[in-house]
Backbone as a printed PyTorch tensor [residue, N CA C, xyz], in Angstrom:
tensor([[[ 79.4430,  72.5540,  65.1680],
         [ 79.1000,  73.8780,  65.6280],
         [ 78.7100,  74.7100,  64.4090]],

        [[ 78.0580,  75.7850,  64.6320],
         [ 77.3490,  76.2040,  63.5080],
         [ 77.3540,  77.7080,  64.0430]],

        [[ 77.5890,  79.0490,  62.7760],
         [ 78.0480,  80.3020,  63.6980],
         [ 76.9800,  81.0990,  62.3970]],

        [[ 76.5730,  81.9340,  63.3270],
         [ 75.7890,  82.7400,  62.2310],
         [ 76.3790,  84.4220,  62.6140]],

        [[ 76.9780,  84.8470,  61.2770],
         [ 77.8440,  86.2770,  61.3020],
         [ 77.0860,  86.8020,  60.3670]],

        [[ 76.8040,  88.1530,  61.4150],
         [ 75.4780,  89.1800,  61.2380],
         [ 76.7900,  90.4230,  60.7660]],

        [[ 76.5170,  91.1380,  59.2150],
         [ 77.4730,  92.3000,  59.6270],
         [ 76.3510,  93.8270,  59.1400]],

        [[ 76.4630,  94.5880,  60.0070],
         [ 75.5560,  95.5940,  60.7270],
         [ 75.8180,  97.0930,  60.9770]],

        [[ 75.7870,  97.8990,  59.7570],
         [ 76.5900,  99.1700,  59.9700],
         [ 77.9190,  98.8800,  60.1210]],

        [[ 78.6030,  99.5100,  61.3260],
         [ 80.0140,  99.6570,  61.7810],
         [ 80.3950,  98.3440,  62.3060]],

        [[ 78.9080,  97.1460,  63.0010],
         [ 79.6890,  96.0440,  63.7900],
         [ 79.4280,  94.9180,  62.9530]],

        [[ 80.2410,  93.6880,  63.4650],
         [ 80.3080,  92.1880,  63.3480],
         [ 79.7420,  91.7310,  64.7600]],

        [[ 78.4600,  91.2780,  63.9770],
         [ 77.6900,  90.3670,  65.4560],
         [ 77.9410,  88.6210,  64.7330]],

        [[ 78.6850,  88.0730,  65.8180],
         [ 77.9440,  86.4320,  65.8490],
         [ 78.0010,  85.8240,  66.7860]],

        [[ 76.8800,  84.5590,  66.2060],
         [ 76.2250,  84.2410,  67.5660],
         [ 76.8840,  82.5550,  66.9940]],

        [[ 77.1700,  81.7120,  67.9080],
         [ 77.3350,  80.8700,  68.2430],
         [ 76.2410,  79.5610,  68.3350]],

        [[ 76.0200,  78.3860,  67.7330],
         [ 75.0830,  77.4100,  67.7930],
         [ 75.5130,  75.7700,  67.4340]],

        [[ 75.1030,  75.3460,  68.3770],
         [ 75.0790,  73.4230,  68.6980],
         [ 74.5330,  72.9710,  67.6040]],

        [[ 73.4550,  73.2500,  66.8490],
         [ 73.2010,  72.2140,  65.8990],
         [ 72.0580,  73.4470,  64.4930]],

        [[ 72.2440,  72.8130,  63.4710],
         [ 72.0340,  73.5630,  62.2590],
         [ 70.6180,  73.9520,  62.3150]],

        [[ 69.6950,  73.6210,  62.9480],
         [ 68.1280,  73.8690,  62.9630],
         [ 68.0880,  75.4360,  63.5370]],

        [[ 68.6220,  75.3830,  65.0980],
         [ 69.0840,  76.6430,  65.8740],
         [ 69.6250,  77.7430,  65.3040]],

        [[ 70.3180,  77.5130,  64.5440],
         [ 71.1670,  78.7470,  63.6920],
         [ 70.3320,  78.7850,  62.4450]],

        [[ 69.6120,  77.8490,  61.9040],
         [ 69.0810,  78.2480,  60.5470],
         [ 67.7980,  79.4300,  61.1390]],

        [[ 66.9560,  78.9840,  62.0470],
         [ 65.8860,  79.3720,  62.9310],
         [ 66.2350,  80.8260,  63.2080]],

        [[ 67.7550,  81.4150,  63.7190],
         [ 68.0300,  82.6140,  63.8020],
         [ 68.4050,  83.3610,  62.6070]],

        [[ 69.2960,  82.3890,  61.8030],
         [ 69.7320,  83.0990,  60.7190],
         [ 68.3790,  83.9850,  59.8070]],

        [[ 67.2830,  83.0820,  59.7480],
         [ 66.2860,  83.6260,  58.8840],
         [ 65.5700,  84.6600,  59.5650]],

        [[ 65.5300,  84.8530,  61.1460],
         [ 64.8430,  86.1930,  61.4280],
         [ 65.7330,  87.3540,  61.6750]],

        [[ 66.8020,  87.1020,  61.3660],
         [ 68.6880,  88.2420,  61.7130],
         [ 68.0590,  88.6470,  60.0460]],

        [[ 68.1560,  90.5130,  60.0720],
         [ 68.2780,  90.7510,  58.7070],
         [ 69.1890,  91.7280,  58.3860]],

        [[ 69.6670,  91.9220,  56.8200],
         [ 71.1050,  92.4210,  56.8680],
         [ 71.8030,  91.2840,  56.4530]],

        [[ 73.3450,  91.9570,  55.9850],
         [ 74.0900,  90.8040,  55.2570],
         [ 74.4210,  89.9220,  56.5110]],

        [[ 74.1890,  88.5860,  56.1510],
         [ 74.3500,  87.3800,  57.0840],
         [ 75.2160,  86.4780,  56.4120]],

        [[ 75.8280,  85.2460,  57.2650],
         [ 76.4180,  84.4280,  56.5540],
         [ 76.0610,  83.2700,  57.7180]],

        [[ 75.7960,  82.2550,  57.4590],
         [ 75.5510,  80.6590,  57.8310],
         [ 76.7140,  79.9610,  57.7590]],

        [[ 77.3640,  79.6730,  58.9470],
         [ 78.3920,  78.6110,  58.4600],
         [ 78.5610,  77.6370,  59.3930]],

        [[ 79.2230,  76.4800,  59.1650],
         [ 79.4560,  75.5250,  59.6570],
         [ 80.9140,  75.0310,  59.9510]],

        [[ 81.3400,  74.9640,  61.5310],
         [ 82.3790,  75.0840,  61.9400],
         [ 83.1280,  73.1770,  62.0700]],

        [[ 83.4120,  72.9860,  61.1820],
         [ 84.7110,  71.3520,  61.5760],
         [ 85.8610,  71.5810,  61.8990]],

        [[ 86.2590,  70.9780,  62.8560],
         [ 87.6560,  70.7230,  63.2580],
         [ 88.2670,  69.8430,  62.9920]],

        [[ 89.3250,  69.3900,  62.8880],
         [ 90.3150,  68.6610,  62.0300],
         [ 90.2650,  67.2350,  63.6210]],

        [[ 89.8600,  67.6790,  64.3330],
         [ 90.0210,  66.5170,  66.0040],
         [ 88.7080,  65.5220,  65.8250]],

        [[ 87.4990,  66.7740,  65.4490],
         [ 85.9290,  65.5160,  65.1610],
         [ 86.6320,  64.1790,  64.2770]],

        [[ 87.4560,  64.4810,  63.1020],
         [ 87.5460,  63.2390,  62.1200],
         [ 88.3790,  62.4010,  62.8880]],

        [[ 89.6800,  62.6700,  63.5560],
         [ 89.9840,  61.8630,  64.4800],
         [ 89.7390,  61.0330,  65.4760]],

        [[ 88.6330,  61.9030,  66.5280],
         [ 87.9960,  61.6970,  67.6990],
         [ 86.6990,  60.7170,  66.8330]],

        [[ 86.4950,  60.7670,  65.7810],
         [ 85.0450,  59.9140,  65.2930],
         [ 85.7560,  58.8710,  64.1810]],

        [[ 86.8040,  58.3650,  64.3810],
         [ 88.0030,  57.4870,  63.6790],
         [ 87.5510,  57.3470,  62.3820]],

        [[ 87.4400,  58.8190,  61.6870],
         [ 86.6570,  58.3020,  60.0750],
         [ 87.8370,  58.7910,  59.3250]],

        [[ 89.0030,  59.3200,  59.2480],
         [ 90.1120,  58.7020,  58.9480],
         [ 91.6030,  58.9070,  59.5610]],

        [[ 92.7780,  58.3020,  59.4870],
         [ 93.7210,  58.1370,  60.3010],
         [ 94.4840,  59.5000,  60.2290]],

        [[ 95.2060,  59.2190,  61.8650],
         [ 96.2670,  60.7690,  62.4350],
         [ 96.6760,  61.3810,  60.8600]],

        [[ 97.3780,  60.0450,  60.1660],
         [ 98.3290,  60.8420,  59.0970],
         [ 97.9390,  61.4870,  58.2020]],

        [[ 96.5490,  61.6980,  57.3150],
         [ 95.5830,  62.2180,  56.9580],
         [ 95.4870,  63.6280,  57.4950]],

        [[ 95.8450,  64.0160,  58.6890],
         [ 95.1800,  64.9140,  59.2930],
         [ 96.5680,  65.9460,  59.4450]],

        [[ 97.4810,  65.4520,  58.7040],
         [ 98.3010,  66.4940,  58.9390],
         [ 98.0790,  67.5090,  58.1290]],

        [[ 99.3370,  68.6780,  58.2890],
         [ 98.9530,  69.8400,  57.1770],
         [100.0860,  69.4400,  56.1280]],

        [[ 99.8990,  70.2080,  55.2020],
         [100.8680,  69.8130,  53.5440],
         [102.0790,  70.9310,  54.6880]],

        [[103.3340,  70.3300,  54.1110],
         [104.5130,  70.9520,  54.3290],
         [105.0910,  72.5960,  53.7050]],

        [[105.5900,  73.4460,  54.1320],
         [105.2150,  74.6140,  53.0690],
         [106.4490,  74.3960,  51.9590]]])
């Protein structure tokens, strides 16, 4: 997932996007401070077995 955060006077606009072409495509006609980012979840590396549960924990505090 891919999120493009527009910030605009007083607001925070973002918009939400499926794949990096879509959001690059908006990001470049959105003007004003912008930011491009790219959203991973800790479940894709699991759910796509590229590496194991125990890996995926968090450090202990």
């Amino acid at each position: 997932m891919w999120v493009v955060t527009l910030y605009a006077h007083d607001r925070i606009k973002m918009y939400e996007f499926d794949n990096k072409e879509e959001a690059q495509k908006q990001f470049d006609n959105l003007t004003g401070c912008k930011i491009l980012s790219e959203v991973i979840y800790f479940t894709d590396f699991e759910d796509a077995d590229v590496m194991p549960k125990r890996e995926l924990a968090f450090a202990p505090n």
